[in-house]
N, C-alpha and C positions, 0 to 999 in steps of 0.2 A: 444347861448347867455344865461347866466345864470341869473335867475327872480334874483327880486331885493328886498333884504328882509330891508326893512326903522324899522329904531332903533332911539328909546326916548330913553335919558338918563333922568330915574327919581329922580336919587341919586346921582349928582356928589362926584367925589371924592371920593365914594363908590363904585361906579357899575364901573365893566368893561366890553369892549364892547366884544360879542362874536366872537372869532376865531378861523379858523382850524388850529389846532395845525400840522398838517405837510401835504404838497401839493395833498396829497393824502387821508386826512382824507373826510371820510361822514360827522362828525356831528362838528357842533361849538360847542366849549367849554362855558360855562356857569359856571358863578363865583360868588361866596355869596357876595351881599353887606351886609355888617354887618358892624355893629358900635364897637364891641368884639366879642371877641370869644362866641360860641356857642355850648354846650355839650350835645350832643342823647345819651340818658342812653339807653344800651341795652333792646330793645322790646320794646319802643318808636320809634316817629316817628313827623318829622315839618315840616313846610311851610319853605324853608330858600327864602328868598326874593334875587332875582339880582338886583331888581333897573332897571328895564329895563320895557320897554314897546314895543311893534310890530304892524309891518304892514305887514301881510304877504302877499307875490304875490295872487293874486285872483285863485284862484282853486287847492291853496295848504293848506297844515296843516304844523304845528310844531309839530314835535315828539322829546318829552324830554324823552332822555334813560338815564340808570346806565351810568357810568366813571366803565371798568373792573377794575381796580387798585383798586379801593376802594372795588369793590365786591371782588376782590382776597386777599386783602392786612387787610381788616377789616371787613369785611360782611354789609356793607351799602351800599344802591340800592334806587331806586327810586320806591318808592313804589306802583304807579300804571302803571309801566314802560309798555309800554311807556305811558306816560302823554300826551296827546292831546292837543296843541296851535291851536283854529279854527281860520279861516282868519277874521272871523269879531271879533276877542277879543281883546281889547284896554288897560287893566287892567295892573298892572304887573306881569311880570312873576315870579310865586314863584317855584321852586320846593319839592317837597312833600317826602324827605329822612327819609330813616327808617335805622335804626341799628338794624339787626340781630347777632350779633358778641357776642362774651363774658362779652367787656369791654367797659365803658364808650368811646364814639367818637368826638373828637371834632373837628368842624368847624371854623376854622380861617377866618377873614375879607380878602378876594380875591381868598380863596380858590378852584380851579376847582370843582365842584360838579355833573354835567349831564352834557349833551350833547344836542344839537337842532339839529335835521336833518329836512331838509326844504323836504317837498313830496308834488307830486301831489295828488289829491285825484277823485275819480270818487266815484259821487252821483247815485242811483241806480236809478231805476222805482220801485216801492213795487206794484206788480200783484196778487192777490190771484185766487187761484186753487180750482176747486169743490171737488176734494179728491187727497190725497198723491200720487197714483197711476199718476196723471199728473205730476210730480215733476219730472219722467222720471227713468229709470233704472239704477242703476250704479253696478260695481262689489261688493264695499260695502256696499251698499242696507243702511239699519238702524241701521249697527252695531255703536257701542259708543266707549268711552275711549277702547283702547289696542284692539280695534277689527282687524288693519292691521297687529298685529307681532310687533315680535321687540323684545326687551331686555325688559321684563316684563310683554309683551303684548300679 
């Protein structure tokens, strides 16, 4: 049975409700209410409002990612992708879109803009250790960035 994600409309007639755009998609679509259009001048970046507010199932998060179309089509992305919806946030939901691209981007009133994928989450214990050497052996030890290989690394 799938949790049950409860939706305020705070904008009628602007906000539309989010859906999976095809029966197989992870994330709901997420639409700008806007009263007009709205233009991200390249290397800016805004809050575009949905108009929506949430309740999400108890032990889950909303994760607001990019739409790829827009990151392939015009280089706008979600700027702290993913964006974190916590279960106790009431507020509404704004997304935080940035324009990397060349050219001025505009956002039209209904326009898809991110995505919400609804996830469980697991809360940790935080333990502390009397030195690193408890933290336990691993094959890559303290290595950092590009310490496993790879194309760069």
């Amino acid at each position: 049975m799938s949790p049950e994600l409860q939706v305020f409309v705070l904008k009628p007639g602007l906000a539309s409700l989010p859906r999976y755009a095809t029966d197989g998609a992870a994330g709901l679509d997420l639409a700008a209410a806007l009263e007009a259009p709205l233009t991200i001048a390249p290397g800016a970046w805004v809050a575009v409002p949905t108009g929506l507010a949430l309740a999400l199932p108890a032990g889950h998060e909303g994760q607001v990612r990019p739409r790829s179309g827009l990151a392939a089509k015009h280089g706008v992305t979600v700027l702290n992708a993913p964006g974190t919806i916590d279960e106790d946030y009431r507020g509404e939901v704004k997304v935080l879109l940035v324009n990397h691209g060349l050219s001025d981007f505009i956002v039209l009133p209904g326009d898809r803009i991110a995505q919400l994928v609804v996830a469980p989450v697991v809360r940790a214990r935080v333990v502390t250790v009397e030195s690193v050497e408890r933290l336990g052996e691993t094959t890559r030890g303290a290595g950092g960035f590009g310490s496993t290989g790879g194309v760069g690394g």
